[in-house]
N, C-alpha and C positions, 0 to 999 in steps of 0.2 A: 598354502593357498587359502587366504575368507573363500567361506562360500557360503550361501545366501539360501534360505527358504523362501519358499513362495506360494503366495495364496491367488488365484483368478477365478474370475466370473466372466464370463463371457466367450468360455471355448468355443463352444459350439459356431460363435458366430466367425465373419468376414477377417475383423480385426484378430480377434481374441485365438481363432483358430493356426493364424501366425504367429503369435506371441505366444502359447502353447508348444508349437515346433522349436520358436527361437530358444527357450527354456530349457525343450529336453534336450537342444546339441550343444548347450554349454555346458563348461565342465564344473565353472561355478555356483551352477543351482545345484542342490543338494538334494529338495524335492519340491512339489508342485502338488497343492490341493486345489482344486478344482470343485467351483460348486456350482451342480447343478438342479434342476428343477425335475430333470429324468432321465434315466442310465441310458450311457452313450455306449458308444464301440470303444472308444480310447485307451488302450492299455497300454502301459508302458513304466518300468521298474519303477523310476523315481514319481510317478504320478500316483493321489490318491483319491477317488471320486466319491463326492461327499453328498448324497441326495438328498434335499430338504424341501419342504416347503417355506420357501421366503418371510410369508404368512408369521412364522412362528420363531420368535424372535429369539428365543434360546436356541433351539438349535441353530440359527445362521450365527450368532454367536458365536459356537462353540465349533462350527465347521470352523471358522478361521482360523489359522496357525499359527500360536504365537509367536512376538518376534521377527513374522515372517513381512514380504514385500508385497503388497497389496496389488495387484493389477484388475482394475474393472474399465470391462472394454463391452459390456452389453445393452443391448436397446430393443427394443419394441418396433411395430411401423403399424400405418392405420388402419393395414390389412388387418395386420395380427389381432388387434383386438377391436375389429368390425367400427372403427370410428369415434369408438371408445374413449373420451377423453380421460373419463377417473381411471381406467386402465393400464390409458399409455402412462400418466402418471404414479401410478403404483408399480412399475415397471421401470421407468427412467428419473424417477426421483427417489422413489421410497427405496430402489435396493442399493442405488449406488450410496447415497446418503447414511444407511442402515451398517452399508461394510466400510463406511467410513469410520462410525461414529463407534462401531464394535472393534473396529481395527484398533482405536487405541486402546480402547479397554483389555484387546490381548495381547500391550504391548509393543506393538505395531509404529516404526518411526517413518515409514515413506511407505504413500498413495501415490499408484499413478491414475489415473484416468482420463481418456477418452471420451472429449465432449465435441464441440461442433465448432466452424468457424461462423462470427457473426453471434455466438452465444452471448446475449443481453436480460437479464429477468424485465429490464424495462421495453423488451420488444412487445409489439403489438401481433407479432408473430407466435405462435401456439408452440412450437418445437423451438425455436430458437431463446423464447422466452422461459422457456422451462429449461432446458441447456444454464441458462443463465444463472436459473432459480437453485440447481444443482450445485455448480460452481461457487456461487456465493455462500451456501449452507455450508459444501466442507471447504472453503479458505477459513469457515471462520473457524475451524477447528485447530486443534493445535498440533499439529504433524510438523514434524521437525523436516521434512521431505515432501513436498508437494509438487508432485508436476503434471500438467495440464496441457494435454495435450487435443489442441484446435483445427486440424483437416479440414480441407473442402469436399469436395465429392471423392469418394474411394472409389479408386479398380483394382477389381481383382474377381474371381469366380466367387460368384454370390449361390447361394441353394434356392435363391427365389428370385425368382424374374420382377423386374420394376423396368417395367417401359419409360417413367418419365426418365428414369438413372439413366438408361440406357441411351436415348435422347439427348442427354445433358453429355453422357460421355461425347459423343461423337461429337457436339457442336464446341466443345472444349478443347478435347482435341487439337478442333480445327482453327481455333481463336484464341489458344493458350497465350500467343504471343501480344494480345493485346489487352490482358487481364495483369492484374495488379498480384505480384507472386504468392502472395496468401490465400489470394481464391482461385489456384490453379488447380488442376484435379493431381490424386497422388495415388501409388498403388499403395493399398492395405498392407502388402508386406514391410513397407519401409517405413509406415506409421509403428508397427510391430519394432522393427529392427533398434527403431530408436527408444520406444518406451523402453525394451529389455538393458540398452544401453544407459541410457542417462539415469533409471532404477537404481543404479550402482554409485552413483555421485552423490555423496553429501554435499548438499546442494545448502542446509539450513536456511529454505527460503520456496517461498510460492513460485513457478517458473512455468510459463505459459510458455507452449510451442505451437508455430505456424509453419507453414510450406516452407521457408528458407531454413527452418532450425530443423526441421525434421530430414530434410534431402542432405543437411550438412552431415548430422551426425548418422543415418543410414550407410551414408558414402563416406564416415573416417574411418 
């Protein structure tokens, strides 16, 4: 049986916290480095947790796992860094971009990443144009495996309450049916479900996924 090493960012959070579960109950991941900013509770055989500051470019380098399947699934919000726009941007640009552009250097043939639906660099919008900005920087890289994966609003158990999210759940919900199936809300686990899935596919090629590609392959 292939089995597959793997490199994520982003456990800690929403997404990345199911795509971490999804990892350790297959039998084809072999192991899981996990990089974070500060020691978590998370143990478990095939996991190894790798504490860096992002900051320092050699070691996030060197956290990565060569050879291994790249997954970044993490993000910042305006809470986090008090409105902060250099911030939110050294956070949602500089690390996904950074474990991109180190991923090949260790060999590394497929990124997945988790960005947003609506992600444009020519939006006039701050998140959605920097979503964009992201996107654009590693397509232009040369990953033999590129997928891109574009959600609308996640559910699932957040660690931090956001009113408006919560608001938007409930009015979504209740108007799902008259929304265009790309901007319908999804749970985070099936965004999960599918990244670990389609990971696996030599794909040799950029392959963007939305609410119908993602509910598909959840549910094969």
């Amino acid at each position: 049986m292939q089995t597959f090493k793997t490199t994520l960012l982003g456990a800690t959070g929403l997404i990345g916290g199911h795509v971490l579960n999804e990892l350790i109950e297959d039998a084809k991941v072999s192991s899981i480095n996990i990089i974070v900013r500060r020691k978590t509770e998370i143990k478990h055989p095939k996991v190894s947790e790798i504490v860096i500051d992002f900051d320092d470019e050699i070691a996030f380098n060197n956290a990565i796992e060569p050879e291994s399947i790249i997954f970044c699934a993490l993000g910042t919000t305006n809470k986090k860094v008090n409105g902060d726009k250099d911030k939110y941007r050294a956070v949602d640009y500089n690390i996904p971009v950074n474990a991109a552009k180190f991923g090949l250097e260790r060999n590394c043939e497929t990124f997945v990443l988790v960005s947003s639906m609506g992600a444009n660099s020519k939006s006039s919008n701050f998140y959605t144009k920097l979503k964009g900005e992201v996107e654009d920087r590693i397509t232009s890289l040369d990953y033999k495996n590129l997928h891109i994966f574009r959600p609308s609003l996640l559910l699932g158990d957040r660690q931090e309450f956001r009113l408006g999210e919560r608001v938007a759940m409930v009015l979504m919900k209740t108007f799902s049916f008259l929304l265009p199936s790309k901007y319908k809300a999804i749970q985070a686990k099936d965004v999960a479900k599918a990244m670990v899935h389609a990971s696996k596919k030599d794909i040799s090629q950029v392959k963007f996924y939305h609410y119908k590609d993602i509910t598909e392959i959840s549910n094969g």
